[in-house]
N, C-alpha and C positions, 0 to 999 in steps of 0.2 A: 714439706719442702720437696720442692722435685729433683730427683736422683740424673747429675746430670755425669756427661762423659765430657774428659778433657782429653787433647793432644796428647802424643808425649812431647817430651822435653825437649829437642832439638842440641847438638853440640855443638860447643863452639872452641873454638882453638885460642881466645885469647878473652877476657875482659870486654875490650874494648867492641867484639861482633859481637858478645851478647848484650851489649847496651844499646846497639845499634839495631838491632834484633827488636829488642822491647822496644824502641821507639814509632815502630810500627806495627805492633803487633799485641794482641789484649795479654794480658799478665793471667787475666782470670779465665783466660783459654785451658792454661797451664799450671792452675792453680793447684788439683791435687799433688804433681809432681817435684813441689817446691816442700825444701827440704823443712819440718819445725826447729824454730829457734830457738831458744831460751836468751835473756841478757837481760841484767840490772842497769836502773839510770840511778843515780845519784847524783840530786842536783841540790846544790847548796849556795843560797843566795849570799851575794857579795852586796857591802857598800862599799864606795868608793867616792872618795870623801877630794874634792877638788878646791884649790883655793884661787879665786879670781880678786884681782885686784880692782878696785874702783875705778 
């Protein structure tokens, strides 16, 4: 794989210009600079049982 160079990260003073930001702008420009995650989903299927009358 080829060793690439990103941007840095750019600040933003609220939320709302960094959404605004990325909606122009490639994510994967600024990929190294983005912080790793961690986080569990737990997902647990529901029924839901409906009674319709004739």
């Amino acid at each position: 794989m080829a060793n690439t160079q990103t941007k840095p990260m750019p600040t933003h003073s609220s939320l709302n210009e960094l959404i605004e930001f990325f909606d122009t702008h490639d994510m994967g420009e600024y990929w190294d600079d983005m912080p790793e995650v961690h986080f569990e989903v737990n997902i647990t299927s529901r029924k839901h049982l409906i009674e319709i009358d004739e």
